[in-house]
mmCIF file as gemmi writes it, N, C-alpha and C atoms, coordinates in Angstrom:
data_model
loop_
_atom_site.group_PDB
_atom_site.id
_atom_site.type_symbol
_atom_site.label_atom_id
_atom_site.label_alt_id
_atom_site.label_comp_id
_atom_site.label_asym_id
_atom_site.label_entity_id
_atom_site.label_seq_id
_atom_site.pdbx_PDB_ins_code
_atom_site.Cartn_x
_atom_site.Cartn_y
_atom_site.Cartn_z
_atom_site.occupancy
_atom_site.B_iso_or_equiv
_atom_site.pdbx_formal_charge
_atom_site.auth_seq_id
_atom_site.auth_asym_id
_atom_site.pdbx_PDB_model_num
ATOM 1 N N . UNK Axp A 1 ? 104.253 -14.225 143.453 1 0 ? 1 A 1
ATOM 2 C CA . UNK Axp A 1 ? 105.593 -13.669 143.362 1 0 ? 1 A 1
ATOM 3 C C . UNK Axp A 1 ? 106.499 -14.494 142.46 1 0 ? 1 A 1
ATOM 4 N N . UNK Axp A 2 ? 106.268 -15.774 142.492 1 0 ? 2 A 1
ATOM 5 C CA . UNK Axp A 2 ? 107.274 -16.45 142.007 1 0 ? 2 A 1
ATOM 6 C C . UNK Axp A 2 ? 107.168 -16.443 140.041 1 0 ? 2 A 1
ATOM 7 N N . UNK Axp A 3 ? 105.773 -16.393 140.21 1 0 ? 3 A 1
ATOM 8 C CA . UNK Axp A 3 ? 105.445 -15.851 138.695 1 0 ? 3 A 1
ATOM 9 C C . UNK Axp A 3 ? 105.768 -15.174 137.8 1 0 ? 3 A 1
ATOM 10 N N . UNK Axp A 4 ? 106.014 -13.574 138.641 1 0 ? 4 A 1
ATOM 11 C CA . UNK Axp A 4 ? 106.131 -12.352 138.027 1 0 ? 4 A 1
ATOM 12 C C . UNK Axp A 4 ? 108.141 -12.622 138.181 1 0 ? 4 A 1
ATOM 13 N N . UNK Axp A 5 ? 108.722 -12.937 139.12 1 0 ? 5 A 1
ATOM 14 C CA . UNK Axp A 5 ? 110.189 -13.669 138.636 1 0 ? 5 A 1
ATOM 15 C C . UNK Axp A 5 ? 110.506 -14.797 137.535 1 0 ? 5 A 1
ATOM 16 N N . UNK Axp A 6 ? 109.327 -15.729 137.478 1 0 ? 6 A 1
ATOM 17 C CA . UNK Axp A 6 ? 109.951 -16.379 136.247 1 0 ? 6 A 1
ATOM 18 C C . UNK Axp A 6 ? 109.523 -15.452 134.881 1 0 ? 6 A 1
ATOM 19 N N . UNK Axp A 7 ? 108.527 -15.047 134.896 1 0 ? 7 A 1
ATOM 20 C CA . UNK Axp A 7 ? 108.573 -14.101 134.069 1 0 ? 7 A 1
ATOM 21 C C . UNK Axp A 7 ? 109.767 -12.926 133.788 1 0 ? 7 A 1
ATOM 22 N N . UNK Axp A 8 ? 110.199 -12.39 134.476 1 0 ? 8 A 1
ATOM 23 C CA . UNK Axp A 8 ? 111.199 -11.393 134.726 1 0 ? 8 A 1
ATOM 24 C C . UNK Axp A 8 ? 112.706 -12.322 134.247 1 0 ? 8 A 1
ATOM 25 N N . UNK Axp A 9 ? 112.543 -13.131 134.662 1 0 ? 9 A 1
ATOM 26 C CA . UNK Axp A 9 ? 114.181 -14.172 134.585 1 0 ? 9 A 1
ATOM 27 C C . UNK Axp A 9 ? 113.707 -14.684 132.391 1 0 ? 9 A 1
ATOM 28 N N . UNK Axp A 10 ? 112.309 -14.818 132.164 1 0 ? 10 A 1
ATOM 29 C CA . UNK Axp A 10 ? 112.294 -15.206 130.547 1 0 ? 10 A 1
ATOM 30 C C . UNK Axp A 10 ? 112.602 -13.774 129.633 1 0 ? 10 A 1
ATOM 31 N N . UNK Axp A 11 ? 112.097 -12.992 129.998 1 0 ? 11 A 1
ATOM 32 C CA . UNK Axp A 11 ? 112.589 -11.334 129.337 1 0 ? 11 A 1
ATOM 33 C C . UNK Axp A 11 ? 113.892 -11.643 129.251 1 0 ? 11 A 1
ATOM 34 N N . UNK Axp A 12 ? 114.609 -11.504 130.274 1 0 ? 12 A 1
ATOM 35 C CA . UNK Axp A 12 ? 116.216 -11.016 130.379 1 0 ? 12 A 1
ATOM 36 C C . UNK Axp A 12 ? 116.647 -11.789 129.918 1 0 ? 12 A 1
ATOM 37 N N . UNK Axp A 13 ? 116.296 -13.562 129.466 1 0 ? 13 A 1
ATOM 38 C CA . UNK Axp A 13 ? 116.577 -14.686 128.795 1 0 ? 13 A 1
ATOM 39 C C . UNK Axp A 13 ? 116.652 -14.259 126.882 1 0 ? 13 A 1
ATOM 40 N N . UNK Axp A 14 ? 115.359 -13.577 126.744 1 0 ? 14 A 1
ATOM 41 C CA . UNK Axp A 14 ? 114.96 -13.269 125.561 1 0 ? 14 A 1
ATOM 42 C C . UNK Axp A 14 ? 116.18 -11.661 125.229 1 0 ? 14 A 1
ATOM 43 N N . UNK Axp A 15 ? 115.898 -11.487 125.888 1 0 ? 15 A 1
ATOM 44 C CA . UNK Axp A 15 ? 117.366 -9.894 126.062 1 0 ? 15 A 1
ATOM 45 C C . UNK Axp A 15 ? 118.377 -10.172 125.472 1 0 ? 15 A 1
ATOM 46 N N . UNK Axp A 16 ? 119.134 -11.415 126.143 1 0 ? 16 A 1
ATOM 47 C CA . UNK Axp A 16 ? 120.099 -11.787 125.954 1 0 ? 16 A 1
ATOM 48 C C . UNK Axp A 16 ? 120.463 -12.469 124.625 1 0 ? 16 A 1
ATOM 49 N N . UNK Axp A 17 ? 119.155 -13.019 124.832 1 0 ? 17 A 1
ATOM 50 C CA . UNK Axp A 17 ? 119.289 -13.4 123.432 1 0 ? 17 A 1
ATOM 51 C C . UNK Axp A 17 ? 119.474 -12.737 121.843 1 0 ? 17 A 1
ATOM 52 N N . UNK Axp A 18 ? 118.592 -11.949 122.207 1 0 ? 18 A 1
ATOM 53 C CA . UNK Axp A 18 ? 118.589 -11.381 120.895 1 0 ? 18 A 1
ATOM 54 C C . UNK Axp A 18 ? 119.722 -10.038 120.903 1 0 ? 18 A 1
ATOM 55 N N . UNK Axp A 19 ? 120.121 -9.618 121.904 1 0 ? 19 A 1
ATOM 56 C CA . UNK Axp A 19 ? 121.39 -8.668 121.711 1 0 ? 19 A 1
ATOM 57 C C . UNK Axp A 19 ? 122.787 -9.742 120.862 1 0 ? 19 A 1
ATOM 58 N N . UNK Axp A 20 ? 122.873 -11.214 121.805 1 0 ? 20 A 1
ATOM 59 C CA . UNK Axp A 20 ? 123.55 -12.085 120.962 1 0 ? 20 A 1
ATOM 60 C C . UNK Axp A 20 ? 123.623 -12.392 119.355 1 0 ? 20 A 1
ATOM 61 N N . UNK Axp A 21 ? 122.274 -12.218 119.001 1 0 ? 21 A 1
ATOM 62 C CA . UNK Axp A 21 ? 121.652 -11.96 117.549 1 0 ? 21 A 1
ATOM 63 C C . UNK Axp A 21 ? 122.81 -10.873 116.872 1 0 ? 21 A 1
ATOM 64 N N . UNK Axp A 22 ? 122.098 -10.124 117.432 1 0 ? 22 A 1
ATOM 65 C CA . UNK Axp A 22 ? 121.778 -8.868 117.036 1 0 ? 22 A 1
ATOM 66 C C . UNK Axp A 22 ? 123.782 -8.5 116.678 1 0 ? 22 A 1
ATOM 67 N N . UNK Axp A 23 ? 124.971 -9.06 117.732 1 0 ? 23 A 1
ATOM 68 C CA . UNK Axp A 23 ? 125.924 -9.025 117.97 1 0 ? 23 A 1
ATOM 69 C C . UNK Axp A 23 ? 126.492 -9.367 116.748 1 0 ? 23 A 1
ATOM 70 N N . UNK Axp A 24 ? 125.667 -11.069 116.484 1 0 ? 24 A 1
ATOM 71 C CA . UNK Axp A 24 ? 126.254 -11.691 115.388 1 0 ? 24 A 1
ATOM 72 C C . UNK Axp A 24 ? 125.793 -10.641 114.03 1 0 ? 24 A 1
ATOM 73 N N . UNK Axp A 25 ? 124.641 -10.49 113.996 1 0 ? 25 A 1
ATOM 74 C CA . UNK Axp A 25 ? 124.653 -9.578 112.825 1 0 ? 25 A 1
ATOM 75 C C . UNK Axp A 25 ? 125.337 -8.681 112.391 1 0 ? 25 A 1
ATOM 76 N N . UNK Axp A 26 ? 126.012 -8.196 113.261 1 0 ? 26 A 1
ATOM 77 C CA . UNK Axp A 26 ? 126.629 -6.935 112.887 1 0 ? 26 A 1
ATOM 78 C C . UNK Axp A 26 ? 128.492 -7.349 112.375 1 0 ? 26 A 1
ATOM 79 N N . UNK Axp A 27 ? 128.646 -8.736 113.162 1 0 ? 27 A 1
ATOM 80 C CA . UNK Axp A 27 ? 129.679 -9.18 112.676 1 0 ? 27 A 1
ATOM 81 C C . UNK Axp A 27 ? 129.737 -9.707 111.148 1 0 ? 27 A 1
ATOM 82 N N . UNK Axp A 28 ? 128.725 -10.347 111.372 1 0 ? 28 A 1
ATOM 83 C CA . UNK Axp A 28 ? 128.385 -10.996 109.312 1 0 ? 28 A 1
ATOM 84 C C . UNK Axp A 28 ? 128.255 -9.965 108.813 1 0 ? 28 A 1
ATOM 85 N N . UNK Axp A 29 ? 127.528 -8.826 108.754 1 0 ? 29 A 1
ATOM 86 C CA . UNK Axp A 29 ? 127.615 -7.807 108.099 1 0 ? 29 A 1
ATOM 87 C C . UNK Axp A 29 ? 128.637 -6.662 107.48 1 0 ? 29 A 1
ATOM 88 N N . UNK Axp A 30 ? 129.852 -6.442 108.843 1 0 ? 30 A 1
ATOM 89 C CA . UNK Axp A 30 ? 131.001 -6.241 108.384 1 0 ? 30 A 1
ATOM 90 C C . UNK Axp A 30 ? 132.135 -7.341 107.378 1 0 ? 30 A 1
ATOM 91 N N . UNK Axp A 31 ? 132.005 -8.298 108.197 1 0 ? 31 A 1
ATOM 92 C CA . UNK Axp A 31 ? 132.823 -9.42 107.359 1 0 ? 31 A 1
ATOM 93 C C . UNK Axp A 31 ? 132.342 -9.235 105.881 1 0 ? 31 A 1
ATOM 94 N N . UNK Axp A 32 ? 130.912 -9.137 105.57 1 0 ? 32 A 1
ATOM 95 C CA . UNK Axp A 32 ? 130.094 -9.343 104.202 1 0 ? 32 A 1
ATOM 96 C C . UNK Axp A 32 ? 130.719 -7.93 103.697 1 0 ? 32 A 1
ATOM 97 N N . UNK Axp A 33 ? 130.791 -6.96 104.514 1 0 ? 33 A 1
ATOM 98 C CA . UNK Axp A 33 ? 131.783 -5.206 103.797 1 0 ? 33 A 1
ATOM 99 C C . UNK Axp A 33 ? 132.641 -5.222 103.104 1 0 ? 33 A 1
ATOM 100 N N . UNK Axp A 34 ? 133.502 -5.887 104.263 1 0 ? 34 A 1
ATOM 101 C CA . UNK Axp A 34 ? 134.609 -6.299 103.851 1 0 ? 34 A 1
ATOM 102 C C . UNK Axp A 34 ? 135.236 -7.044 102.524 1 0 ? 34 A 1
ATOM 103 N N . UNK Axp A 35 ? 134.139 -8.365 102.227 1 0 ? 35 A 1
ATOM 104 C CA . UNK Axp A 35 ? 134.815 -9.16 101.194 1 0 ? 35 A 1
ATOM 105 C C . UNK Axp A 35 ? 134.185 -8.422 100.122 1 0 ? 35 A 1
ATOM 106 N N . UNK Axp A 36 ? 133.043 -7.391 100.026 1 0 ? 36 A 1
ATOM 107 C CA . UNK Axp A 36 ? 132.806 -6.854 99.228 1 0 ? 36 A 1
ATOM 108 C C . UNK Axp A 36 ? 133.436 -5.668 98.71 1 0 ? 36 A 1
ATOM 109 N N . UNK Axp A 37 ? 134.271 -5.085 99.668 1 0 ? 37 A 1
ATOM 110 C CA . UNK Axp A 37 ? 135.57 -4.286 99.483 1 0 ? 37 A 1
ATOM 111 C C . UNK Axp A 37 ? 136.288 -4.766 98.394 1 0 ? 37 A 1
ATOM 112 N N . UNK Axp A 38 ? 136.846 -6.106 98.98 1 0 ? 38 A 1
ATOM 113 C CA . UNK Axp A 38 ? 137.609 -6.515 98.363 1 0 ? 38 A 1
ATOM 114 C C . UNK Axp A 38 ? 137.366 -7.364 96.707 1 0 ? 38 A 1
ATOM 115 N N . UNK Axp A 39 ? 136.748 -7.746 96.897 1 0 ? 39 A 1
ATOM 116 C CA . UNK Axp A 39 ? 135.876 -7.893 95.495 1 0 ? 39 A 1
ATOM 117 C C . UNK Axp A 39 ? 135.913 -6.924 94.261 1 0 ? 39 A 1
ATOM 118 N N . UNK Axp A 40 ? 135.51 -5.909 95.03 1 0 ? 40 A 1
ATOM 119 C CA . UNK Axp A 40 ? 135.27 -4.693 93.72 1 0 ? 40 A 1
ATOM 120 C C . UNK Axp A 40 ? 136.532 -3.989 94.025 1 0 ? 40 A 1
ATOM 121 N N . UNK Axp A 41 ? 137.665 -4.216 94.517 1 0 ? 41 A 1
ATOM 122 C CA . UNK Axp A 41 ? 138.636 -3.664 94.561 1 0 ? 41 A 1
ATOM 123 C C . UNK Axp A 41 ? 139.67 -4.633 93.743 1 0 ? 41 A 1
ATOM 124 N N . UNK Axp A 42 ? 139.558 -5.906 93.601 1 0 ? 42 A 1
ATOM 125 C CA . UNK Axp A 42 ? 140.091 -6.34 92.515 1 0 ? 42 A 1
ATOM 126 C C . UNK Axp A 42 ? 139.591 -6.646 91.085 1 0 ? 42 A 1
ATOM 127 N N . UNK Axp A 43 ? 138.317 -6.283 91.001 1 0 ? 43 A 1
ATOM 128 C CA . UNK Axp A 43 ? 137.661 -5.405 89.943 1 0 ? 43 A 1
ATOM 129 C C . UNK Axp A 43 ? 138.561 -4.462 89.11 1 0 ? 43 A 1
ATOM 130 N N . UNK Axp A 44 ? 138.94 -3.844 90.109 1 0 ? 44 A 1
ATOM 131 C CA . UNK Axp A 44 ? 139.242 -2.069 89.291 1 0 ? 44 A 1
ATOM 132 C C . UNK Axp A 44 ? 140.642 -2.537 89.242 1 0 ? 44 A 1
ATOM 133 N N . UNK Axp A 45 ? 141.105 -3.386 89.872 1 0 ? 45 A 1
ATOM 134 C CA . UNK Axp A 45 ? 143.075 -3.709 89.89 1 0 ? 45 A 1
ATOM 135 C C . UNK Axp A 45 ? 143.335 -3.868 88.68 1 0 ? 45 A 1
ATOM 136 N N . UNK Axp A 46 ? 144.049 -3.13 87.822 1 0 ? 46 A 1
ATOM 137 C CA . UNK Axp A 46 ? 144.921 -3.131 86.284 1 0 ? 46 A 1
ATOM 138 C C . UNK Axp A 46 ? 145.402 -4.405 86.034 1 0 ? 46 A 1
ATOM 139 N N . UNK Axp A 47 ? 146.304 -4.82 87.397 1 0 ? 47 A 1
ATOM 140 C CA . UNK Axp A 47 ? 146.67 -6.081 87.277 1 0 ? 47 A 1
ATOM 141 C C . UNK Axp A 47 ? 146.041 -7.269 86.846 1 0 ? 47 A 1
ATOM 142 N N . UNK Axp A 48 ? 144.813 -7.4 86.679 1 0 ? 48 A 1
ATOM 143 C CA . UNK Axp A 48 ? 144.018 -8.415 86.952 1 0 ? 48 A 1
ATOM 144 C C . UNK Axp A 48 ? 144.541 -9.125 85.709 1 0 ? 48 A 1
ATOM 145 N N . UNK Axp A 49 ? 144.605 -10.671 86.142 1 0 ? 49 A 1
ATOM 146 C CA . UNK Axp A 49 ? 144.805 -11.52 84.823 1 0 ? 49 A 1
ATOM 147 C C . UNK Axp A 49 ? 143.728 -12.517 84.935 1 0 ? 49 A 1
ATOM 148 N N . UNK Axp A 50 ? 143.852 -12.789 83.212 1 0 ? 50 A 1
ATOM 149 C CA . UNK Axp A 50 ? 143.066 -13.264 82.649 1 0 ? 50 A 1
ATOM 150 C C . UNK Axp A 50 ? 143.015 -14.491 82.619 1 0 ? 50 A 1
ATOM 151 N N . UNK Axp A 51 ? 141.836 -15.574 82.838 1 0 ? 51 A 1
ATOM 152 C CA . UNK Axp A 51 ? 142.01 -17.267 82.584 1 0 ? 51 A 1
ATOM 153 C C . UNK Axp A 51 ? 141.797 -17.348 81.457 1 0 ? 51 A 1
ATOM 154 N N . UNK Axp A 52 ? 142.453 -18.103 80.48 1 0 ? 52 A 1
ATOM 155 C CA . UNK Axp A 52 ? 142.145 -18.982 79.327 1 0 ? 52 A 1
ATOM 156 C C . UNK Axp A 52 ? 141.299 -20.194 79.25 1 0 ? 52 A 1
């Protein structure tokens, strides 16, 4: 019995884990949207000045 619980308690360990992953990914991934938004949005800005 005590087996098939530590087993059962390493799954839900591994669960957790990788939803945590999985959490962060999706945050870097928007953030990474985002600055890429913004990137190619000051691309196309008329304004843009020039360095010498």
């Amino acid at each position: 019995m005590k087996k098939v619980r530590k087993e059962k308690q390493a799954v839900e360990g591994l669960q957790e884990a990788l939803l945590e992953e999985i959490e962060r990914l999706k945050m870097e991934n928007a953030y990474l949207k985002k600055w890429n938004a913004l990137v190619q949005n000051k691309e196309k800005s008329p304004n843009k000045t020039k360095h010498k």
